[in-house]
Every structure is written in C-alpha cells, then in structure tokens.
Backbone as CSV, one residue per row, in Angstrom:
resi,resn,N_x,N_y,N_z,CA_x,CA_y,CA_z,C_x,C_y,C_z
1,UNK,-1.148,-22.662,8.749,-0.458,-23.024,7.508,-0.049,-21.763,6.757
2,UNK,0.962,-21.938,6.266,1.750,-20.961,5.380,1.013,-20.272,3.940
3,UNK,-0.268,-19.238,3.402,-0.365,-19.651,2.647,0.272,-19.435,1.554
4,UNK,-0.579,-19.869,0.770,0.304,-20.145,-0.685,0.096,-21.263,-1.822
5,UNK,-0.267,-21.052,-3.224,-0.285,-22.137,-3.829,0.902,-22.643,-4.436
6,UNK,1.835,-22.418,-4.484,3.405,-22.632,-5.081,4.542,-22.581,-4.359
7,UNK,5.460,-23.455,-4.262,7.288,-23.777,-3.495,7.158,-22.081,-3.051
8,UNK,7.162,-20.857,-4.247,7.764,-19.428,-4.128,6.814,-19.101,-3.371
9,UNK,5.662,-19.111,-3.378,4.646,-18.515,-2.791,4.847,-18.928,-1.131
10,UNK,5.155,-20.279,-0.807,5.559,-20.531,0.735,6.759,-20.116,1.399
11,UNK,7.541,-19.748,0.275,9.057,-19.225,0.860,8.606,-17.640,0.701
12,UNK,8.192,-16.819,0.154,8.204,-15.578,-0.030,6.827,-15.144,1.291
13,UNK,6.458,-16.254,1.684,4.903,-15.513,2.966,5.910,-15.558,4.190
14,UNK,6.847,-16.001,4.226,7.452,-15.781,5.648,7.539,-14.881,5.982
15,UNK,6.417,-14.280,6.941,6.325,-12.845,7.478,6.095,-12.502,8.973
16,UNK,6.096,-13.187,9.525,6.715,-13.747,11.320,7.519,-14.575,11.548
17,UNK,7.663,-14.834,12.759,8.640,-15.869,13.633,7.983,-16.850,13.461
18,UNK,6.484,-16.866,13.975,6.171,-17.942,13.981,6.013,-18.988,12.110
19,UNK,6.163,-18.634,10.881,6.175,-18.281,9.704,7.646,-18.887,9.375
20,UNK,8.603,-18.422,10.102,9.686,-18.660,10.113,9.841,-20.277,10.950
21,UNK,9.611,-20.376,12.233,9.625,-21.932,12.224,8.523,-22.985,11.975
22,UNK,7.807,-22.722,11.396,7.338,-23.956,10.964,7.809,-23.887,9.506
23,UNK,8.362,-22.627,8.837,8.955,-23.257,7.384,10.345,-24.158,7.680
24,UNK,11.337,-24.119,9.121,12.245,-24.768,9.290,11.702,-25.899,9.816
25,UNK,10.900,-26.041,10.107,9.819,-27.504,10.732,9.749,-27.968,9.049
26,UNK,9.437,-27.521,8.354,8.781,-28.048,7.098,10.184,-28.776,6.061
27,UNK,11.244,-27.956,6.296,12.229,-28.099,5.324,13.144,-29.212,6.110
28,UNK,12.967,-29.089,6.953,13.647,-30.446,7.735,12.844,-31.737,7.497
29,UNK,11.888,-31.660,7.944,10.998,-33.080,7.183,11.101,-33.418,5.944
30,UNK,10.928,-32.429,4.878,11.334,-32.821,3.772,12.521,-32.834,3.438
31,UNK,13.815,-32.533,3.883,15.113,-33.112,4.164,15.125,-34.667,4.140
32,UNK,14.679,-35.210,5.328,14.713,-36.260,5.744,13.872,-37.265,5.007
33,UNK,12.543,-37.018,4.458,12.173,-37.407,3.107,12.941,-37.720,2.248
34,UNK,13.616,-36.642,1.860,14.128,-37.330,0.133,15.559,-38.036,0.825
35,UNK,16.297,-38.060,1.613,17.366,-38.557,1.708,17.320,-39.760,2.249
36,UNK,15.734,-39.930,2.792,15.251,-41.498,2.767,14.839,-42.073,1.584
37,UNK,14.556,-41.253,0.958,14.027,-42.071,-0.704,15.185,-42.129,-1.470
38,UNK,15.939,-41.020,-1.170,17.644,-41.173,-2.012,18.116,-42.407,-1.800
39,UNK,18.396,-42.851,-0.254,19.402,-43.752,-0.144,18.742,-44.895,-0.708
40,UNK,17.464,-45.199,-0.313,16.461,-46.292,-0.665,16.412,-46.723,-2.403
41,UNK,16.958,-45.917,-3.047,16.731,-46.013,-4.466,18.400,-46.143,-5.168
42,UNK,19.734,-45.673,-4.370,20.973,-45.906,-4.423,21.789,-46.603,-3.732
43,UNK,21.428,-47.098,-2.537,22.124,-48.122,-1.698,22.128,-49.363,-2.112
44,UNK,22.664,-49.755,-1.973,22.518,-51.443,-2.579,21.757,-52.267,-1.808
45,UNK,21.440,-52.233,-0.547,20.964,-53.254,0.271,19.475,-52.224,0.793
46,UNK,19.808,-50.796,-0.192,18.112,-49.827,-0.144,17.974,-49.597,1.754
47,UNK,17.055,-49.167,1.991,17.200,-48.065,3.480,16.534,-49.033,4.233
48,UNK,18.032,-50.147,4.268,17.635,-50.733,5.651,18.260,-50.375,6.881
49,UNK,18.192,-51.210,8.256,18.288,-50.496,9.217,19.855,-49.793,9.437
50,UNK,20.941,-50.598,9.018,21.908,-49.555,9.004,21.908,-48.546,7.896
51,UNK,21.282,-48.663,7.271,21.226,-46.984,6.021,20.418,-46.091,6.796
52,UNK,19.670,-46.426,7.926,18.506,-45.986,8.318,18.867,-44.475,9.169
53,UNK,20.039,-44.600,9.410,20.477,-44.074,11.006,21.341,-42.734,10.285
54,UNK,22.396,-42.912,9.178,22.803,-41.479,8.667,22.173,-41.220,8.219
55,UNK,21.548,-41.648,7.356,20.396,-40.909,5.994,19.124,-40.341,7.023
56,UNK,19.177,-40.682,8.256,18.238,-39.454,8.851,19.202,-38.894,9.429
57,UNK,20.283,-38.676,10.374,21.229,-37.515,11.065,21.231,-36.640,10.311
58,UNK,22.632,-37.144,9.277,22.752,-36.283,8.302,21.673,-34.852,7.651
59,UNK,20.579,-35.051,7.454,19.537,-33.738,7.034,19.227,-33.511,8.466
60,UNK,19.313,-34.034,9.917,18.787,-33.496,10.851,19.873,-32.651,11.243
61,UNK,21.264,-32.439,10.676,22.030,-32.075,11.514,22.500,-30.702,10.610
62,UNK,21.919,-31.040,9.034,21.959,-29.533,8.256,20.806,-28.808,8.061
63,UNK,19.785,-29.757,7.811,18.609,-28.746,7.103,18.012,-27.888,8.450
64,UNK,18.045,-28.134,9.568,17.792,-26.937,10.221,18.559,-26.001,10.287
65,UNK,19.822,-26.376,10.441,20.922,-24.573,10.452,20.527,-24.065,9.307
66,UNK,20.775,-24.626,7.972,20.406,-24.539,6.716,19.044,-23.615,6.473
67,UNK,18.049,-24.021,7.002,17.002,-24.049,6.657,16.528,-22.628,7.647
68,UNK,16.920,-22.276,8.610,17.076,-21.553,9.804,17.480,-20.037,8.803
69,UNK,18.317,-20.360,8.632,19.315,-18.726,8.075,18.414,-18.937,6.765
70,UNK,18.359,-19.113,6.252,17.174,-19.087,4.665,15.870,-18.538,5.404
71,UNK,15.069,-19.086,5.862,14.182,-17.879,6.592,14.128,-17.346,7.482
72,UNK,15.599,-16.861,7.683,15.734,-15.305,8.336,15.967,-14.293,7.389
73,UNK,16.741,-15.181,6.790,17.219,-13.610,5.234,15.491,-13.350,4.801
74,UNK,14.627,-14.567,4.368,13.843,-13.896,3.364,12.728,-13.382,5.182
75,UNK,12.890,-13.419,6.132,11.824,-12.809,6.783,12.608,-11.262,6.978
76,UNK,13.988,-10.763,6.600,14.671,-9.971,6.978,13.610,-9.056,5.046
77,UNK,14.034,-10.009,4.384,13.556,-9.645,3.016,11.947,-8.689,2.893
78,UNK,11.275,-9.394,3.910,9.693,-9.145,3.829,9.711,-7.611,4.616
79,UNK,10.564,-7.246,5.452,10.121,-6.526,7.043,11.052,-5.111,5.943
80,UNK,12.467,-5.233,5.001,12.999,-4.654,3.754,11.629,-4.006,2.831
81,UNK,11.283,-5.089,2.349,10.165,-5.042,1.267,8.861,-3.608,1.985
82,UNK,8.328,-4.157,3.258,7.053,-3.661,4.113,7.936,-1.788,4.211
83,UNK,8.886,-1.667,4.411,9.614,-0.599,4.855,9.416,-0.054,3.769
84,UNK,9.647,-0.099,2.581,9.759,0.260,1.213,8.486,0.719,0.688
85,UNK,7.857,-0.258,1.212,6.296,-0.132,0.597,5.532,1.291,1.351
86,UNK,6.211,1.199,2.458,5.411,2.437,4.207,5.713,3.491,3.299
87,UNK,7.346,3.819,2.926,8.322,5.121,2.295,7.453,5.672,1.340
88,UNK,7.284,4.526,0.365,6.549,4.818,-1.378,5.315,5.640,-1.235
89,UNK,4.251,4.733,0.263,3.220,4.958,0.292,2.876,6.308,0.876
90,UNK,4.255,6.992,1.206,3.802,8.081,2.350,5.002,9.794,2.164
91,UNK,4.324,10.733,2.040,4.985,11.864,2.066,6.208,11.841,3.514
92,UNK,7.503,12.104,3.055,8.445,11.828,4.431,8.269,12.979,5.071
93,UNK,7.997,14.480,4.791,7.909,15.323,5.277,6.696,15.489,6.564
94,UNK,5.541,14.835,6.157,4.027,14.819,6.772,3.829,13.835,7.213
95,UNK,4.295,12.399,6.476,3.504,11.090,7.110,1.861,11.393,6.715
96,UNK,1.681,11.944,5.674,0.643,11.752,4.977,0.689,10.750,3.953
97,UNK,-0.577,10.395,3.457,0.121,9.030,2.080,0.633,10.048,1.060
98,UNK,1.475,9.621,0.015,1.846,10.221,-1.015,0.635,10.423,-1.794
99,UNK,0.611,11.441,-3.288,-0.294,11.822,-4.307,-0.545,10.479,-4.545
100,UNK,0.591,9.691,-5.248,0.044,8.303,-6.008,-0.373,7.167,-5.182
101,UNK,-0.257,7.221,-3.951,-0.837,6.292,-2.993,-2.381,6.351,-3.042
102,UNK,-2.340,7.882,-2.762,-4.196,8.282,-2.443,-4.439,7.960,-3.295
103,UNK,-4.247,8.218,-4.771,-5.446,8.122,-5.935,-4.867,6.216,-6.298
104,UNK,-3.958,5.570,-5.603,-4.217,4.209,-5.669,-5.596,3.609,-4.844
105,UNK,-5.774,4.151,-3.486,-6.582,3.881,-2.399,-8.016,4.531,-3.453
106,UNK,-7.971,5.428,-3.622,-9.031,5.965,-3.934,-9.423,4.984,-5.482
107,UNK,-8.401,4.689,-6.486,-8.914,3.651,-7.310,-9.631,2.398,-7.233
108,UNK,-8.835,2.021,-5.698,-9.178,0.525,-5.761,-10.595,0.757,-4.984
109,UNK,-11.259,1.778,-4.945,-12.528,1.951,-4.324,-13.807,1.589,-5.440
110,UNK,-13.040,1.467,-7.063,-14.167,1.674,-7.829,-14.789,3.135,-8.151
111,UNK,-15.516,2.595,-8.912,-16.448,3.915,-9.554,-17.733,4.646,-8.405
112,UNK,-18.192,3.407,-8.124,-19.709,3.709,-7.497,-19.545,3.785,-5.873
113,UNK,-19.403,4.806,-5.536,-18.574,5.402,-3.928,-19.287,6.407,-3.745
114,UNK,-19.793,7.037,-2.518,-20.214,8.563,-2.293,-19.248,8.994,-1.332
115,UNK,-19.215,10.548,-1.033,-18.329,10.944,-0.292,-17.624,12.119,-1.079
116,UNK,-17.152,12.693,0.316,-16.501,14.435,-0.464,-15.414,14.197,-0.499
117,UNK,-14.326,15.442,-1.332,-13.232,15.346,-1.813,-12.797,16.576,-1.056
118,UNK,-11.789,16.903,-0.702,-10.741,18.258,0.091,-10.068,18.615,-0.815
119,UNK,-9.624,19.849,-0.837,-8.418,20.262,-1.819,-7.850,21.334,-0.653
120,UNK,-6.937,21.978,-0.150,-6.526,22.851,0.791,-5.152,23.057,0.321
121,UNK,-5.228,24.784,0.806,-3.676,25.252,0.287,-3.094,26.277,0.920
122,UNK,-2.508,26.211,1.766,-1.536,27.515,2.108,-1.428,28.447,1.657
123,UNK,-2.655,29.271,2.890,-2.422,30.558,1.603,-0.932,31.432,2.004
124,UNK,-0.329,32.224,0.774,0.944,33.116,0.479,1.674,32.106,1.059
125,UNK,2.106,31.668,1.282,3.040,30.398,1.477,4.170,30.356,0.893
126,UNK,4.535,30.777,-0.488,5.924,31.535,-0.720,5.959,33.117,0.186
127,UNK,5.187,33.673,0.840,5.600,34.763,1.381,5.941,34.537,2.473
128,UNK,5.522,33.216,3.464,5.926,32.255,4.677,7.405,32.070,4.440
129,UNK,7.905,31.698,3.385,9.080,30.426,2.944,10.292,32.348,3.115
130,UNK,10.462,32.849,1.914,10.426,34.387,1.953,10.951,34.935,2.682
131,UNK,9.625,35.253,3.978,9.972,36.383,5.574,10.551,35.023,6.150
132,UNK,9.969,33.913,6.579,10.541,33.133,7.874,11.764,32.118,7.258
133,UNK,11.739,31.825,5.683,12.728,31.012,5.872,12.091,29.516,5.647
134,UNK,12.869,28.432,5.012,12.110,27.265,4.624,11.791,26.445,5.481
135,UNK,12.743,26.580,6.320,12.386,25.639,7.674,11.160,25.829,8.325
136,UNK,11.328,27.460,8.489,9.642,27.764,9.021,8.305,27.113,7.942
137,UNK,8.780,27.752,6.472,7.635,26.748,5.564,7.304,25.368,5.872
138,UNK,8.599,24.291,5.964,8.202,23.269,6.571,7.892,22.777,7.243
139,UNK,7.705,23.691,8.528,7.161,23.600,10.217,5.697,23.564,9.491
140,UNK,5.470,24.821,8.949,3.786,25.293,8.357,3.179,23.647,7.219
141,UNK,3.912,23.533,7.048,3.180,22.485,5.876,3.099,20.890,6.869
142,UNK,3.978,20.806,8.031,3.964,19.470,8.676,2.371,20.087,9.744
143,UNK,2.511,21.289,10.011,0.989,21.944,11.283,-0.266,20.932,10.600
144,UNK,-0.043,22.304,9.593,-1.116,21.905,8.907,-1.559,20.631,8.415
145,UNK,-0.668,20.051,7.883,-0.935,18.649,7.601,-1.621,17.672,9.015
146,UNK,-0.944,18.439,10.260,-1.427,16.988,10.855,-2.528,17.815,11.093
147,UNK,-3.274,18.941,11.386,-4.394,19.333,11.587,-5.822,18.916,10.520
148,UNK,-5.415,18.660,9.243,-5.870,18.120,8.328,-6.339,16.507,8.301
149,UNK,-4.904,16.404,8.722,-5.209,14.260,8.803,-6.101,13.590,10.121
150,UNK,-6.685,14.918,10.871,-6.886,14.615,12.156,-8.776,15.148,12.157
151,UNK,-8.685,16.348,11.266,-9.981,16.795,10.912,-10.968,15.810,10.006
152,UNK,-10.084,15.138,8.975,-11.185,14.821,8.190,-11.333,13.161,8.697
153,UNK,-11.401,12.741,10.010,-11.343,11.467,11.210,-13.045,11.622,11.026
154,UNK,-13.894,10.414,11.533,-13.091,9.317,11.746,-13.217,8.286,9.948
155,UNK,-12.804,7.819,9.220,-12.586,7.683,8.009,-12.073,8.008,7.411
156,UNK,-11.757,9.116,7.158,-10.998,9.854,6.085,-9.448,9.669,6.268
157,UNK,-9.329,10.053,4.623,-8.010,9.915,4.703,-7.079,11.149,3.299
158,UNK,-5.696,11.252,3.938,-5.553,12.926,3.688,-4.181,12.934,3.104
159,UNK,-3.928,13.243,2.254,-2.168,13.057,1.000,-1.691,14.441,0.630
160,UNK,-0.864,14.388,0.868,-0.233,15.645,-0.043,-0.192,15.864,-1.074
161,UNK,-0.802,16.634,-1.455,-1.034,16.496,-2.620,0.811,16.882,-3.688
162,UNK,1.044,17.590,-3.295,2.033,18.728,-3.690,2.693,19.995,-3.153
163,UNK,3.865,20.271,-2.862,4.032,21.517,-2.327,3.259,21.712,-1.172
164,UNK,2.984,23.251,-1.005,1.706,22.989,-0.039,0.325,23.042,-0.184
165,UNK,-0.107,22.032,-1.175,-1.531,21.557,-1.286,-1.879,20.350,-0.847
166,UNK,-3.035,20.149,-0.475,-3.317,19.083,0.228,-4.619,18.318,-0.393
167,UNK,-4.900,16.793,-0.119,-6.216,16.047,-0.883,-6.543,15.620,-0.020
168,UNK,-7.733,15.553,0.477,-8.427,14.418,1.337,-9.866,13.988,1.210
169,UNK,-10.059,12.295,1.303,-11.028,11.943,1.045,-12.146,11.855,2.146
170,UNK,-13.299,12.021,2.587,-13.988,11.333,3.084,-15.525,10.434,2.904
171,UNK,-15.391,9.606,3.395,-16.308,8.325,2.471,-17.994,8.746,3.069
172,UNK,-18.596,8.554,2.615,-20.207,8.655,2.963,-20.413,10.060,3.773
173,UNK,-19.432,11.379,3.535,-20.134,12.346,4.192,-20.283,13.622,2.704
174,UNK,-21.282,13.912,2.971,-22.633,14.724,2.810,-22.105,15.629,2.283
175,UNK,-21.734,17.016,1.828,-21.535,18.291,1.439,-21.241,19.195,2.083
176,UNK,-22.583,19.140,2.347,-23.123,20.135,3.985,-22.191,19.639,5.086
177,UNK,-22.158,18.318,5.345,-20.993,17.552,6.464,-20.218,18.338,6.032
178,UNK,-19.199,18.080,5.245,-17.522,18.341,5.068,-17.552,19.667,4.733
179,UNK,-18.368,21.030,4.626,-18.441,21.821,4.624,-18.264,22.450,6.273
180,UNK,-18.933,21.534,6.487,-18.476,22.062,8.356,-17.527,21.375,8.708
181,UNK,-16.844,20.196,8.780,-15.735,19.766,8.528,-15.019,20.544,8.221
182,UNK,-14.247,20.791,6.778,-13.243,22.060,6.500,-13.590,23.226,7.433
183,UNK,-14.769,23.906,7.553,-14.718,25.219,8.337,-13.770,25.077,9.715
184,UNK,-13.850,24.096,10.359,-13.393,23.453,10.896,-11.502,23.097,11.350
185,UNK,-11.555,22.616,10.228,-9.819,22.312,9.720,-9.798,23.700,9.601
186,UNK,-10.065,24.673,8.399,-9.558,25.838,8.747,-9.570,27.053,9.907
187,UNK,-10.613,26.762,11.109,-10.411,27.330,12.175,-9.373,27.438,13.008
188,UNK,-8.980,25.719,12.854,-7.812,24.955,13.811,-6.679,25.417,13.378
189,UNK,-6.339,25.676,12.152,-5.143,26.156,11.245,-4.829,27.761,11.825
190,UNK,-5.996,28.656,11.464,-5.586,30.009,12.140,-5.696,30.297,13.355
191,UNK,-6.166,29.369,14.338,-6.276,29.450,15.778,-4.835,29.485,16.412
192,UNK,-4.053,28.894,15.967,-2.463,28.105,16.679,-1.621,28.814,15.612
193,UNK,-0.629,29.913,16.780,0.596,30.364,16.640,2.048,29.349,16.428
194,UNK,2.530,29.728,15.520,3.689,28.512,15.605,4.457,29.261,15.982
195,UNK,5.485,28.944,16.742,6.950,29.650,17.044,7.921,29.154,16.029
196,UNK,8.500,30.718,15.528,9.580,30.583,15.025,10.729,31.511,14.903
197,UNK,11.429,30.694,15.590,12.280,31.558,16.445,11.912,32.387,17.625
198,UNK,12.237,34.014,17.555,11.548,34.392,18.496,10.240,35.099,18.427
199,UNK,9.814,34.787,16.782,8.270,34.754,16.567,6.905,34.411,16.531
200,UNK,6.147,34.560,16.552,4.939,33.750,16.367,4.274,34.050,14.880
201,UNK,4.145,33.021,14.299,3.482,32.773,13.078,2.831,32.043,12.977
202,UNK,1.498,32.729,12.702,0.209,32.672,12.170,-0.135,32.176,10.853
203,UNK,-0.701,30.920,10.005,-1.401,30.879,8.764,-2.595,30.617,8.794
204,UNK,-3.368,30.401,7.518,-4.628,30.062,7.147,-4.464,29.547,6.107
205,UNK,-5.816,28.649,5.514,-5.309,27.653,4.503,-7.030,28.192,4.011
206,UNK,-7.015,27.883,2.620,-7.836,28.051,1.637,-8.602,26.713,0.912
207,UNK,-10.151,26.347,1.070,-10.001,25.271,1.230,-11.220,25.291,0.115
208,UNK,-11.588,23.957,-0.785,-12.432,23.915,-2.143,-12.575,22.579,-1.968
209,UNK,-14.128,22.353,-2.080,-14.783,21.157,-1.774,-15.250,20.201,-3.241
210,UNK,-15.869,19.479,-3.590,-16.461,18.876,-4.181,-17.072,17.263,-4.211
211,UNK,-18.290,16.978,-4.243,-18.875,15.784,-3.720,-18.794,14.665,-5.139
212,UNK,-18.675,13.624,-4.532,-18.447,12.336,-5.403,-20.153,11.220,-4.964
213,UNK,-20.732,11.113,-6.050,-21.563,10.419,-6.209,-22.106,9.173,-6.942
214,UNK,-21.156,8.882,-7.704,-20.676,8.011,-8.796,-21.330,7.973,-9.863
215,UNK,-22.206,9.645,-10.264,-22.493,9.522,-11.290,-21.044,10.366,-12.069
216,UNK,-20.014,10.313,-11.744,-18.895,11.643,-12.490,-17.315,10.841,-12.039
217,UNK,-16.884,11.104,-13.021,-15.243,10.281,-12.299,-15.063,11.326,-11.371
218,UNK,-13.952,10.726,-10.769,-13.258,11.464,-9.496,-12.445,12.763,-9.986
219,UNK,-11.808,12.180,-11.313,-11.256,13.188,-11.887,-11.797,14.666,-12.375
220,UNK,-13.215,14.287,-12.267,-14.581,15.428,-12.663,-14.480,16.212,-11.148
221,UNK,-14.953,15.529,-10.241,-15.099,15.914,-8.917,-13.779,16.796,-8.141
222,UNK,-12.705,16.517,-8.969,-11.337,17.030,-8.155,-11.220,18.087,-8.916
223,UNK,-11.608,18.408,-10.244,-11.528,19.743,-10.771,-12.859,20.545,-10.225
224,UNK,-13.531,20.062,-9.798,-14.786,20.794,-9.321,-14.311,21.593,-8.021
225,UNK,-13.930,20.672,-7.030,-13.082,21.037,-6.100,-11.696,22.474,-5.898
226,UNK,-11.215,22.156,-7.233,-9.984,23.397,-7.663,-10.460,24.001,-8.463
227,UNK,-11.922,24.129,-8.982,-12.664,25.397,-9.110,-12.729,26.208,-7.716
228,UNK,-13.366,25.295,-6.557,-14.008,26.088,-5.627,-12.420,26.241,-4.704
229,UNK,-11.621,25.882,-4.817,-10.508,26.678,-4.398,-9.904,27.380,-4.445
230,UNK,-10.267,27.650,-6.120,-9.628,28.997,-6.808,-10.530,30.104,-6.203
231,UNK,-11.796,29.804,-6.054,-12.707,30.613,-5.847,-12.437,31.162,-4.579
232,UNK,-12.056,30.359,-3.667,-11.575,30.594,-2.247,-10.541,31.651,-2.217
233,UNK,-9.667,31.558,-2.949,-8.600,32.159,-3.212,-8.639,33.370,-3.494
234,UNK,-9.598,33.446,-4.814,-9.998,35.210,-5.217,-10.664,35.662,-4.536
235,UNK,-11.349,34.902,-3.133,-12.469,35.887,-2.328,-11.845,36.315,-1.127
236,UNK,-10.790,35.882,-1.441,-9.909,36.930,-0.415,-8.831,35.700,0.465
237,UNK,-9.108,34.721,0.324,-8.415,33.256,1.280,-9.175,33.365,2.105
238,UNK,-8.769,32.538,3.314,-8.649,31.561,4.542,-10.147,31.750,4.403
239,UNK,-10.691,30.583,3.292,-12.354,30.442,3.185,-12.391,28.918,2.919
240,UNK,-13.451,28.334,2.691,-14.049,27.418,2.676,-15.076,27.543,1.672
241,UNK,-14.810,26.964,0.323,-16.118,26.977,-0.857,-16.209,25.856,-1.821
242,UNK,-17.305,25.533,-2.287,-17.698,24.492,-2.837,-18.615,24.998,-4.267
243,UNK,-18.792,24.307,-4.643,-19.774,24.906,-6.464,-21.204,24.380,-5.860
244,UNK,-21.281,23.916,-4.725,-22.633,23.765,-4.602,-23.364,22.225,-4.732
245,UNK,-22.616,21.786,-5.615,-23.215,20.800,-6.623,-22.885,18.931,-5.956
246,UNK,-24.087,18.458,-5.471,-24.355,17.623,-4.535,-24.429,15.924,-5.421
C-alpha cells in the first residue's frame, strides 16, 4: 500500500513503478465508482443494465491513459526532487556532503552522542593554487578528500567544510582511536605523488581533533578542534593535534 494519510500524501509517494501502477489500478476503480454513482443518481431509469455498460467503458477507456501519464509526471517529479536533494546534500567538487548537510546529520543526532570530530586543512594550499595552477589545487582538494572520506570508515562521515578545509565525524571512537586514525589520513595524504603535468606534487594536510561527549555542544567541541589545528599549524604542519581533553 501506498503510504500516506491524505489524497496529496498518496499522489506525492509515487516513488517506483511498482507505486506507479497500483496508483493507476487505484484511479481507475475509483473512476468507475463515481461514474456508477453519477449515472445512478442522474439517469432517469438510475444504473440499470443498459446505463450499466458506458458508465463503466467510458472511465475504463480514460482513467487509465489519464491516470497513467499523471503518475509518470509526478514519479518523473520525485526522481527531479531526489536529484536536487543528492546536489544540496553534497559538495560537487568532492562528493563529500556539503557544510550544511553535515551539521544537519550531525543535528538530527541530538545532544547526547559520543565520538570525535576532524578538522583538516591543506597545508600552503594557496602556494599549491600559485606554483601549479587551480586545476592542480582542485586535483589536491578532490585527493585528499577522498583519502579522508575513506579514512574516517567504517562510520564516519566527512564534508567539506570550506575551501580546503575539511569536517569529519566519527561516532563512538575514542580520542586515542581517531588520533591514530588522522595519523593515518595524514600519512596517506603525503605518501601519494599527484601528477601534474609533467610534475609530481606532493601535499600534507594539518589535522586538529576534538572529542564529543555530550557533556559540551558540538559547537564547543569544533572550536576545540580549530584550536588544535591552529596548533598543528604553528608547529610546523603536516601534524596531527588535539587539546587532550577526553
């Protein structure tokens, strides 16, 4: 069954084929319904056996074409809608989720959640964009990204934050975990030469932790995090640091 408590609510769930014919199964019966109660209530002699025979053709011979192309548009409408929703939800450059996606995902988690937070950033990365050129920047920010969305597995999940900074969550791991985790992501990052052109280029990413316990909003925990990234940053980059604080 289709669900839905309302007429809109059964026309707007058409979200398969199969969705699609039984709402033309549905609209044909009730076709043939009211145009049996129509004639029955306007005919003069009411839906006897010769009223019997158009007053059913008749809706058998429209409300399916009818009824057919009406949920194709709105299943064409839903598959429109789902496309829209993928775009909104996701950086086009990375196929990471977007900033406002993550901290949607991460809202609808509630307050009381454990689990660490990522912050990661390209280090000199205008000096990348600069010597190689933006294209090369954007080669560097798609690497990294998928090296990121792939590190903080199996759970986690990883957004762009901005430019080339990066957020990622992971749920029920430890400090100490995602501390070796990032060491990790950032190994994989300076291990692999990218070609560009007839160069090879090398980055490292700078990475600042902070743990979520649900005694502190997230918003506490993500500046804790871009403390220990800054910190990363002044200790020279391509590090891995956290404030400690569990």
């Amino acid at each position: 069954m289709i669900p839905g408590d309302s007429f809109g609510d059964f026309m707007l769930a058409i979200r398969t084929n199969g969705q699609k014919w039984y709402f033309v199964a549905c609209m044909t019966v009730v076709s043939v319904a009211v145009s049996w109660a129509v004639t029955g209530l306007t005919a003069p002699e009411g839906l006897s056996r010769a009223a019997l025979v158009p007053s059913t053709l008749a809706p058998l011979l429209i409300a399916p074409v009818a009824s057919y192309w009406a949920a194709c548009r709105l299943l064409e409408i839903h598959v429109l809608n789902e496309k829209l929703m993928n775009l909104a939800a996701h950086d086009q450059m990375t196929s990471l989720y977007s900033r406002d996606h993550f901290f949607r995902l991460i809202a609808g988690l509630g307050g009381n959640f454990k689990g660490s937070f990522l912050l990661a950033d390209i280090d000199r990365f205008k000096s990348i964009n600069d010597t190689h050129g933006h294209q090369a920047g954007d080669e560097v920010i798609r690497f990294v990204a998928g090296v990121l969305k792939a590190g903080v597995q199996p759970g986690g999940i990883a957004a762009r934050f901005g430019g080339e900074e990066f957020v990622a969550w992971m749920p029920d791991v430890s400090l100490q975990a995602a501390m070796h985790k990032a060491e990790e992501i950032r190994q994989a990052v300076g291990a692999h030469a990218l070609s560009v052109g007839a160069e090879s280029l090398l980055c490292s990413v700078s990475i600042g932790l902070g743990y979520h316990d649900g005694s502190r909003t997230v918003e506490a925990v993500l500046r804790e995090a871009d403390e220990a990234l800054y910190a990363a940053k002044n200790s020279g980059r391509n590090q891995v640091k956290s404030t400690g604080r569990m």
